[in-house]
C-alpha positions as a printed Julia matrix, in Angstrom:
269×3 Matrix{Float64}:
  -3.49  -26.14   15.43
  -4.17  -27.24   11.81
  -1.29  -25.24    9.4
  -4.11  -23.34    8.28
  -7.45  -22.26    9.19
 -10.19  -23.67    6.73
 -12.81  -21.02    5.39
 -15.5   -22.05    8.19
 -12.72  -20.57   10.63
 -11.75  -17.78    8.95
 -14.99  -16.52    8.14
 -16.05  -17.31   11.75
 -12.52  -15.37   12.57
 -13.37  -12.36   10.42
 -16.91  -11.92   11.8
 -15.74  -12.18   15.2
 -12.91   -9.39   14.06
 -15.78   -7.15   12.85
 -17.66   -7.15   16.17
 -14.71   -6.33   18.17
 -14.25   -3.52   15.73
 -17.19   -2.15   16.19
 -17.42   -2.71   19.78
 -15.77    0.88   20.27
 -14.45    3.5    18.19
 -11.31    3.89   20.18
 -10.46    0.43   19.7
  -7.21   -0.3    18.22
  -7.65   -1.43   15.42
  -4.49   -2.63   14.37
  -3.73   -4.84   17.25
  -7.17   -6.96   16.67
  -5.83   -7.27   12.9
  -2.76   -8.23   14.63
  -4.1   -10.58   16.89
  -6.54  -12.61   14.06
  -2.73  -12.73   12.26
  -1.35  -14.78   15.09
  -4.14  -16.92   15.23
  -3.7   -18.46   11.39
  -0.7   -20.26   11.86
  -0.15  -19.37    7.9
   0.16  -15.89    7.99
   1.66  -15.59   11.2
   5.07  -17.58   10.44
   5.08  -15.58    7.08
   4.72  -12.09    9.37
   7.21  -13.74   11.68
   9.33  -14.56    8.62
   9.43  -11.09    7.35
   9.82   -9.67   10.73
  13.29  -11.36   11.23
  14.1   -10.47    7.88
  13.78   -6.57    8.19
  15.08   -6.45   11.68
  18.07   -8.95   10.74
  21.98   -8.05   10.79
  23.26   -5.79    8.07
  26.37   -3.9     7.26
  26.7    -1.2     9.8
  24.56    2.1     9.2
  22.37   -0.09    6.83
  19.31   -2.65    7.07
  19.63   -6.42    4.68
  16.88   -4.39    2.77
  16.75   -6.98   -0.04
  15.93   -9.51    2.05
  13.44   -7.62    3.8
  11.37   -6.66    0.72
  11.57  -10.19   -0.74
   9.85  -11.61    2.51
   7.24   -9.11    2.57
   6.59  -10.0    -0.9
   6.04  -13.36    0.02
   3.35  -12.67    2.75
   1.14  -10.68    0.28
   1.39  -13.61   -2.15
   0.92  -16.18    0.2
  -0.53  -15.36    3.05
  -4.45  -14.9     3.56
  -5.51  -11.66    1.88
  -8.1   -11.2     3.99
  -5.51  -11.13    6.73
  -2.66   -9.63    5.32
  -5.08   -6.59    3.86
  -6.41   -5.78    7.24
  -2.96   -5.46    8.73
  -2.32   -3.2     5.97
  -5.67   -1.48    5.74
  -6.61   -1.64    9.46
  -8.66    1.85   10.14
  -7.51    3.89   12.88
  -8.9     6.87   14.99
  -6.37    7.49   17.49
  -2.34    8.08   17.03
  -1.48    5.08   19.38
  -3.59    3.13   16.26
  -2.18    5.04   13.65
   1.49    4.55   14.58
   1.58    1.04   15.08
   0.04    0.55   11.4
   2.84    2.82   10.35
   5.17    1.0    11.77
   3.99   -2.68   11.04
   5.74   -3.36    7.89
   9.09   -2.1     9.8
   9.26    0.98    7.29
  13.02    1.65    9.26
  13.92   -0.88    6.69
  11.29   -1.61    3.62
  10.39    1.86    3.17
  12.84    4.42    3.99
  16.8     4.49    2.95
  19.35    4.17    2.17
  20.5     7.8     2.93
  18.57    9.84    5.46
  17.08   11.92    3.28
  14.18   10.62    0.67
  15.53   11.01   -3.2
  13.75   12.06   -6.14
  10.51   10.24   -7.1
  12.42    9.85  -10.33
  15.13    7.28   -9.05
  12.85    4.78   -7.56
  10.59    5.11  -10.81
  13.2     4.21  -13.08
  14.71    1.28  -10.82
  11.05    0.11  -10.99
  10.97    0.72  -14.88
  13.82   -1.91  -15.16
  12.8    -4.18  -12.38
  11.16   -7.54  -13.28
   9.62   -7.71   -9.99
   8.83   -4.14   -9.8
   7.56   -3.26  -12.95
   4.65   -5.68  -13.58
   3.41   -4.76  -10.19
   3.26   -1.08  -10.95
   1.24   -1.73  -14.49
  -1.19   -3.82  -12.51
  -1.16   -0.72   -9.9
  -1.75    1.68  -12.68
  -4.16   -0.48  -14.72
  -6.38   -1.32  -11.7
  -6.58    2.03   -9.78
  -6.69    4.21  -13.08
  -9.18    7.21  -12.49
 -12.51    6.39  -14.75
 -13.82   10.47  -15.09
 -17.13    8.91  -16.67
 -18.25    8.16  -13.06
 -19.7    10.13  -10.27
 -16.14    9.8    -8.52
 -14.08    9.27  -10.72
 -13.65    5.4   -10.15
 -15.49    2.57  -11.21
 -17.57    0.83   -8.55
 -16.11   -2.54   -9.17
 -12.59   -1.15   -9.01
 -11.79   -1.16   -4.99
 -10.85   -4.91   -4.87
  -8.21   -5.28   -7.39
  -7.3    -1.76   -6.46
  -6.15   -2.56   -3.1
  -5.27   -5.93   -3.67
  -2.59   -3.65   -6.52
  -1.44   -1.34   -3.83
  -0.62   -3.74   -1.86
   1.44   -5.46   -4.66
   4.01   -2.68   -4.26
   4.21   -3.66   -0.9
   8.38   -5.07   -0.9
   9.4    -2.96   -4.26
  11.42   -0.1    -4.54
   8.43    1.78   -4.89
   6.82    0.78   -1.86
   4.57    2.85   -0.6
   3.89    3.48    3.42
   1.3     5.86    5.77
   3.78    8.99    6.19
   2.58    9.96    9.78
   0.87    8.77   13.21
  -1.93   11.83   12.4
  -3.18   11.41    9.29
  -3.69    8.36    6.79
  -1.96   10.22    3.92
   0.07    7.12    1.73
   3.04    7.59   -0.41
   6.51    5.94   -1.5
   9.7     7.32    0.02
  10.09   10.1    -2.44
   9.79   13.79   -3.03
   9.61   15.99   -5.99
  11.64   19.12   -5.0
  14.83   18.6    -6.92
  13.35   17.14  -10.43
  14.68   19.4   -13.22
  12.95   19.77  -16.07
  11.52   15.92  -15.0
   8.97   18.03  -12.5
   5.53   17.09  -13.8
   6.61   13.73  -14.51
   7.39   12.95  -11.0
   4.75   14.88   -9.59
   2.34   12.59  -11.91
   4.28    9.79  -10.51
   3.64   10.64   -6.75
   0.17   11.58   -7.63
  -0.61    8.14   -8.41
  -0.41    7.76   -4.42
  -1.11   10.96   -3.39
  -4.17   11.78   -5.62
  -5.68    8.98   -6.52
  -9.4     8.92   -6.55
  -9.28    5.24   -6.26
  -7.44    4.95   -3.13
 -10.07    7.47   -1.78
 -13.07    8.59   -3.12
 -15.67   11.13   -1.83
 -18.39   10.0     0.71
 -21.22    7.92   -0.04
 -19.73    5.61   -3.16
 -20.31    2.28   -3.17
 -17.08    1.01   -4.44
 -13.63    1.72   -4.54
 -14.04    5.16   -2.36
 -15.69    4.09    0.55
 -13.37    0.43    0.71
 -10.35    2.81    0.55
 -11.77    4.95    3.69
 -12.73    2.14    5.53
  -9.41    0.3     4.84
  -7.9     3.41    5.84
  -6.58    5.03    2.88
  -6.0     9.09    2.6
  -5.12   10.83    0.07
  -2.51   13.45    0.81
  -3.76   17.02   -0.27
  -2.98   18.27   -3.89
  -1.23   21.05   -4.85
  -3.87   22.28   -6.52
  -7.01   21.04   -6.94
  -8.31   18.88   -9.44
 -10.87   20.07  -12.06
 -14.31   17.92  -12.29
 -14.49   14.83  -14.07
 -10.82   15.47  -15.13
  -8.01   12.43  -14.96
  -5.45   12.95  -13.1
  -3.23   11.69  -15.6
  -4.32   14.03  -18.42
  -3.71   16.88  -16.33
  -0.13   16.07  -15.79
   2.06   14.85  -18.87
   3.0    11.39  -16.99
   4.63    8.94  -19.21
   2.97    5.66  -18.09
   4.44    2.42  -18.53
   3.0     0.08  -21.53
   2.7    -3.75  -20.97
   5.96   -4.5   -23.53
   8.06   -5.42  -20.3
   8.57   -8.35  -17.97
   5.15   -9.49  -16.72
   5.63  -11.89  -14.18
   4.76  -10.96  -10.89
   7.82  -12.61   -8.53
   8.06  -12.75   -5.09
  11.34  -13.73   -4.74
């Protein structure tokens, strides 16, 4: 097999991936993601590559989580995005579906820990703040899948690629983000806000950026960023309380964004 399928194939590929999608709605989804992964020789010795990574020796009680992240990074940068996104994004409708794309990035690994409890959304923001890997990622993330409260729902139409394309960008930080059940599609980092201080609306702004982001997931019938987020498979975890019309998220809750004055190289490694 050539190293890497030319566009003819792939497109041919990604067609024939549609159809068996929507061949039947119990299909797992996943797995045919899965299985058009394996066939590009590409992205499968980058998945392999990252898979060897997370599940690779460590210290005892710990994971090389380092190493993991950094090869995960690499298979969003280099491997097919139209590949790599519907591992990530693959839409599921049963919890046999919904747990495998839970569990395809190994999250034991690249999204949980250390500790067995999650920390304050607070600590992984501020290793983010000072990370030159981290950091650029999360202004694209922020710049791409900012809430636009001029449109019908609250995102502009032409928004959904790079918005996706930015999520998954986090993908291997210390901010990554990950599907928090086998139930739902809800999306978040490893994080909570329930020990904060007087830092509580900041992190809650933080996590809202996942959590409440009308880009991720808009209401029914858009056109753009909304409905690619639902049919990728995005959720967005329920608010606290609910958000008032054509209001930004981020003017709601005093969130100290970052500004473009730091490192802006995206690196995978």
């Amino acid at each position: 097999m050539a190293q890497c399928l030319g566009p003819t194939m792939l497109l041919l590929l990604l067609l024939w991936l549609l159809l068996r999608w929507s061949s039947s709605a119990a299909q797992n989804r996943c797995v045919a993601a899965a299985e058009a992964c394996t066939a590009d020789t590409g992205c499968q010795r980058l998945r392999t590559e990252y898979v060897a990574q997370c599940l690779g020796p460590a210290a005892p009680g710990g994971c090389p989580r380092a190493r993991c992240r950094r090869a995960l990074r690499r298979f969003f940068a280099r491997g097919p995005p139209a590949l790599t996104h519907a591992l990530l994004f693959c839409p599921c409708g049963s919890p046999a579906c919904a747990e495998r794309r839970r569990q395809t990035f190994v999250p034991a690994c690249a999204f949980s820990g250390p500790g067995p409890a999650p920390p304050s959304c607070l600590a992984p923001l501020e290793a983010c703040e000072h990370s030159r890997v981290c950091r650029p990622r999360l202004l694209a993330f922020q710049a791409f899948c900012s809430p636009a409260p001029s449109f019908p729902d609250g995102c502009q139409p032409d928004q959904a690629p790079n918005c996706l394309r930015a999520y998954a960008g986090l993908v291997g930080t210390v901010i990554t983000p990950n599907y928090l059940d086998n139930v739902s599609a809800r999306v978040a980092p490893w994080c909570h806000c329930g020990v904060s201080g007087n830092r509580q609306e900041e992190c809650e702004a933080f996590r809202g950026l996942f959590t409440r982001n009308r880009c991720l997931g808009a209401g029914p019938g858009r056109a753009g960023a909304g409905r690619a987020a639902r049919e990728s498979g995005l959720q967005l975890l329920a608010p606290t309380k609910p958000l008032g019309q054509g209001e930004p998220m981020l003017e709601m809750v005093p969130y100290r964004p970052l500004t473009a004055g730091g490192p802006q190289s995206c690196r995978t490694s």
